[in-house]
N, C-alpha and C positions, 0 to 999 in steps of 0.2 A: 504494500500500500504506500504510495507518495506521498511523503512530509508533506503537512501544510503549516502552513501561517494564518496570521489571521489576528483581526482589530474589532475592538469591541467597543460599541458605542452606547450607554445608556441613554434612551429616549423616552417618550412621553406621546401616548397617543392624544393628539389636540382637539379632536374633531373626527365626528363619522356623518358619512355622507351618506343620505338615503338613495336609493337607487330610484330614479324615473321609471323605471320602466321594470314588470316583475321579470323579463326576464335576463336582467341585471343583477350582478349583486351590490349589496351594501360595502360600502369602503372606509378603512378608518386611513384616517392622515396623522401621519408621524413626522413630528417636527424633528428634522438633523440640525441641530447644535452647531454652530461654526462652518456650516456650508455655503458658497456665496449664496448672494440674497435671491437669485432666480431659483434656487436647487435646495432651499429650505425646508422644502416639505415634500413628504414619499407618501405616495398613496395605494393601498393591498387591499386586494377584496377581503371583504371580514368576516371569512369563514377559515378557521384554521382549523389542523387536526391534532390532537395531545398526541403522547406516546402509547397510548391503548387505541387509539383510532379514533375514537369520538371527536365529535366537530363542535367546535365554537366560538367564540364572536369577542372581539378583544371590545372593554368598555371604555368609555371617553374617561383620560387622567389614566387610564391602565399604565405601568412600567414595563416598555419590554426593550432588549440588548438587541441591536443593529449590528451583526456581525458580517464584517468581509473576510473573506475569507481565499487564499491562492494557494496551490501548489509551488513549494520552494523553488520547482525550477522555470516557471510563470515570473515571475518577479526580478528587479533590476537587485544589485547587492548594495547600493546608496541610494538612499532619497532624491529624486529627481530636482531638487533646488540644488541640493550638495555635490551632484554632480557638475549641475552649471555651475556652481561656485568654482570647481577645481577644476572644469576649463579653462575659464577664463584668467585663471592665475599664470 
């Protein structure tokens, strides 16, 4: 199995969207912390499943961990600023 990596973001669901039309689902919006101002909010249909299978619906203020997540060998070995930095030296 390939090492991964991987960044954890605690967030806060803001806002759930009702769906127009029934055969839509409901969406909740999670505000990202520190993301520019056009890419501050991620929107997921609001039906998720636990680890038993059962399905269910995250609620407005719920806490839930935004994780990204790579394969070690996907990924550069410097943070992409620090890299420009040590070109340009």
């Amino acid at each position: 199995m390939p090492e991964k990596a991987n960044f954890i973001l605690p967030e806060t669901v803001d806002k759930i969207i009702q769906s127009l039309s029934p055969s839509e689902l409901e969406q909740a919006q999670i505000g990202v912390e520190g993301a520019d101002h056009l890419r501050q909010e991620l929107r997921i249909d609001n039906t998720l499943r636990d680890q038993s299978g059962q399905e269910f619906s995250l609620k407005l203020g719920a806490q839930v961990e935004l994780v990204i997540e790579a394969e070690v060998a996907e990924r550069e070995s410097e943070p992409a600023g620090e890299a420009k930095r040590n070109e340009e030296k």
